[in-house]
Each structure stands twice: as structure tokens, then as C-alpha cells.
N, C-alpha and C positions, 0 to 999 in steps of 0.2 A: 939298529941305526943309533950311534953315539951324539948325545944333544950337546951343540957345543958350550961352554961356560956365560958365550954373550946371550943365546937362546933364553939358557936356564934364569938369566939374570932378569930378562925380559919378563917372562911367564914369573917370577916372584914379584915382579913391580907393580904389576898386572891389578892384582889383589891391595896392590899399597894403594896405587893410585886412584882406585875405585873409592879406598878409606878417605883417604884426601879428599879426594871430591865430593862425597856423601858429609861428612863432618863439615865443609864449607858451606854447604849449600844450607845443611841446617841451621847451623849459625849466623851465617850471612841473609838469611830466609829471617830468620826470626829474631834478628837486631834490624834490619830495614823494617818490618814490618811494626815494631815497636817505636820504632820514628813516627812512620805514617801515623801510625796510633795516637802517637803522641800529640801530634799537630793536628790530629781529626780532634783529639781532646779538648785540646787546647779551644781550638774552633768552636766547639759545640758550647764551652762553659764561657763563651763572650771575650775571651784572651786574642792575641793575634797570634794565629797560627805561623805565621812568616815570622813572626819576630825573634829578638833573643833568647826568647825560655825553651824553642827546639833545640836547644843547645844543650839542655839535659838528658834529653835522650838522645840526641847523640854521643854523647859521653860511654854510651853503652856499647859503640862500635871497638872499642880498643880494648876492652873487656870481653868481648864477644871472639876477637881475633886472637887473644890470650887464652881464653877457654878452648879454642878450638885446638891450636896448637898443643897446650895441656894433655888434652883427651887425644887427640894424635898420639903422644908421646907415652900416654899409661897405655892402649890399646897396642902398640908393639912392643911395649915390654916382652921381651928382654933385650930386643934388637933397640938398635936410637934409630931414631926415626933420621938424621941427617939435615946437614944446614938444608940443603934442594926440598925436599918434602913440609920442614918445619914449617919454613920460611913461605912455601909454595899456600899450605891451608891459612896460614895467616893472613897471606896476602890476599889470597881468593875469598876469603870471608870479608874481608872488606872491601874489596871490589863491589859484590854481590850489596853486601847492604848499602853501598854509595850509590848503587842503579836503582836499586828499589826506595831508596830513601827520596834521591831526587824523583822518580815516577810521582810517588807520593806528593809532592808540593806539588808536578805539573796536577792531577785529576783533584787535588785538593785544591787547587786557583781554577781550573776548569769547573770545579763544582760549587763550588762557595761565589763564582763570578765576580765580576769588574768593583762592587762595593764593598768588598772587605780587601782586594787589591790596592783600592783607593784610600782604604784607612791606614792600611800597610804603610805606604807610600806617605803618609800625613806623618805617621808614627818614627819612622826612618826622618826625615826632613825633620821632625824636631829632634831628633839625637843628637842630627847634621849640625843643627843651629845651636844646639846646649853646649856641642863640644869646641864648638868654634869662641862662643862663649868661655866656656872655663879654663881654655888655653892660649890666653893672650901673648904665650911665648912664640907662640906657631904664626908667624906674618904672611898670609894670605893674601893677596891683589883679588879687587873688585871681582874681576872674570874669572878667578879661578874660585870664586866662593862659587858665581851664577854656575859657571858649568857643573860645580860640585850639586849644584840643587838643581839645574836641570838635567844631570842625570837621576835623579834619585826621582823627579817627576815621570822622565819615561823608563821607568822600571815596569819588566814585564814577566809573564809566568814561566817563559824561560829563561831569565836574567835567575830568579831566583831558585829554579831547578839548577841550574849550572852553580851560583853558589853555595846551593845545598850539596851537590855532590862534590865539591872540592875542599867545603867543611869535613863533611863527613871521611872523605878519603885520607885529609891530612890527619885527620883526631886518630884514624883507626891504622896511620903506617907509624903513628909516633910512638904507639905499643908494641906493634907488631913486628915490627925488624926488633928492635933488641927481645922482644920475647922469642922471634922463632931461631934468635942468635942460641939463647940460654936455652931454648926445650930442644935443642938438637942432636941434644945428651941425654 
């Protein structure tokens, strides 16, 4: 029985896609978990875990989506790995670390509780006020300052799950499409 050329194409993909997937997961495993890490750090040495300086370990999501792709692309040598697969590990490794990253902030504000939410929130609201301060070019009406600071009063630990993984998502496609453009060769 003769195996037709789509079959055969199938049953090689098979094995690619499995590499795809396995290289994603480890990557995207272990740049999320490095976030969390980071904001548990953060946490523990009296820092705010929520605030600006999660921003350095996130920086490792686009690096992490670069590496994978990479490693893709030496493991089939001598085939190219193609835009579709490139593109696909890159993406998926920052998928993966945007879900675990945000998880991380939710069970990190679930477990740290409402007093370091609340210093969050203090800490945010004076950015709020500093930066409204040092840009008097920016004219702002009464009620669009109040709403701007009562939202920043009800911020909650899904407010800032969701802007963790949208951080994280945007830091980790601004590498990853033009990197899994170049390793597709």
C-alpha cells in the first residue's frame, strides 16, 4: 500500500511538532516561573511585588521567545524550521509565560493579602500624582484626575493579573515575530 506525499508530510510534522511544543513549554515554563520568582523576591526583601521593578523580569519573556525559536532552528538543522513553526514556538512560549506570569500575581495578591494590595495601591496613586505634577503640559479637568485616582483606589488582584499578562504578552511578541521572522532560515 503506497503512502500518499500528504500522509508522509503529516507523520514528519508529527515529530516537528512535538519539538515545538516540548521547546515552548520549557521555555515558557521557565521564563513565567522566573517572573513569579521574581515578584515572590521582590515580596519577601519588603519591595512591592506589583510594582515597576516586575518589569525586569519580564524583560526575560522576549529572550526566552528568542531562545526558543533559536534552539528550534539549530535542532533541524539542516531542514529550516519555516515562518509556521518559527513563529508558532515563539509564540507559544510567550503565551505560556503570559498565563503563568499572570497566575503568579493572582496566588502572589491571594497570599501576601489586602495590606500589601493596599500599599500597591498607595504606591500607584503617588506615580499618579507625581506625574500629573511634572507634566503641566498635559491639562486634565477636575474629574478626569478623580476618576483617574478612583480607579487606581479600586484596583484589584485581577486588575492586576490581567495587566500582568498583557505586559508580559506585548514585551514577549515585540521579539518574537521579528525573531521567529529571521530563525525561519
Amino acid at each position: 500500500m503506497a503512502v500518499s506525499s500528504a500522509e508522509s508530510n503529516a507523520m514528519a510534522d508529527a515529530p516537528t511538532s512535538r519539538l515545538v511544543t516540548r521547546l515552548a513549554l520549557r521555555f515558557g515554563v521557565g521564563a513565567g516561573l522566573a517572573c513569579g520568582l521574581w515578584m515572590l523576591g521582590l515580596q519577601l526583601t519588603g519591595n512591592n511585588g506589583f510594582g515597576p521593578k516586575q518589569v525586569l523580569a519580564q524583560l526575560l519573556v522576549p529572550l526566552a521567545a528568542l531562545t526558543s525559536e533559536w534552539v528550534l532552528r539549530k535542532k533541524l538543522q539542516p531542514e529550516k524550521p519555516g515562518l509556521r513553526r518559527s513563529l508558532g514556538v515563539g509564540l507559544l512560549t510567550v503565551l505560556i509565560a503570559a498565563v503563568i506570569s499572570a497566575g503568579s500575581v493572582l496566588a502572589l495578591a491571594y497570599g501576601v493579602g489586602e495590606p500589601a494590595l493596599a500599599r500597591n495601591r498607595a504606591e500607584v496613586k503617588e506615580i499618579v500624582m507625581a506625574q500629573q505634577r511634572e507634566n503641566p503640559k498635559v491639562m486634565r479637568s477636575e474629574q478626569e484626575i478623580r476618576q483617574q485616582l478612583q480607579n487606581v483606589d479600586n484596583l484589584t488582584a485581577k486588575d492586576l493579573a490581567t495587566s500582568n499578562f498583557a505586559v508580559v504578552l506585548l514585551f514577549g511578541l515585540v521579539l518574537a515575530l521579528p525573531g521567529g521572522i529571521f530563525f525561519r532560515e
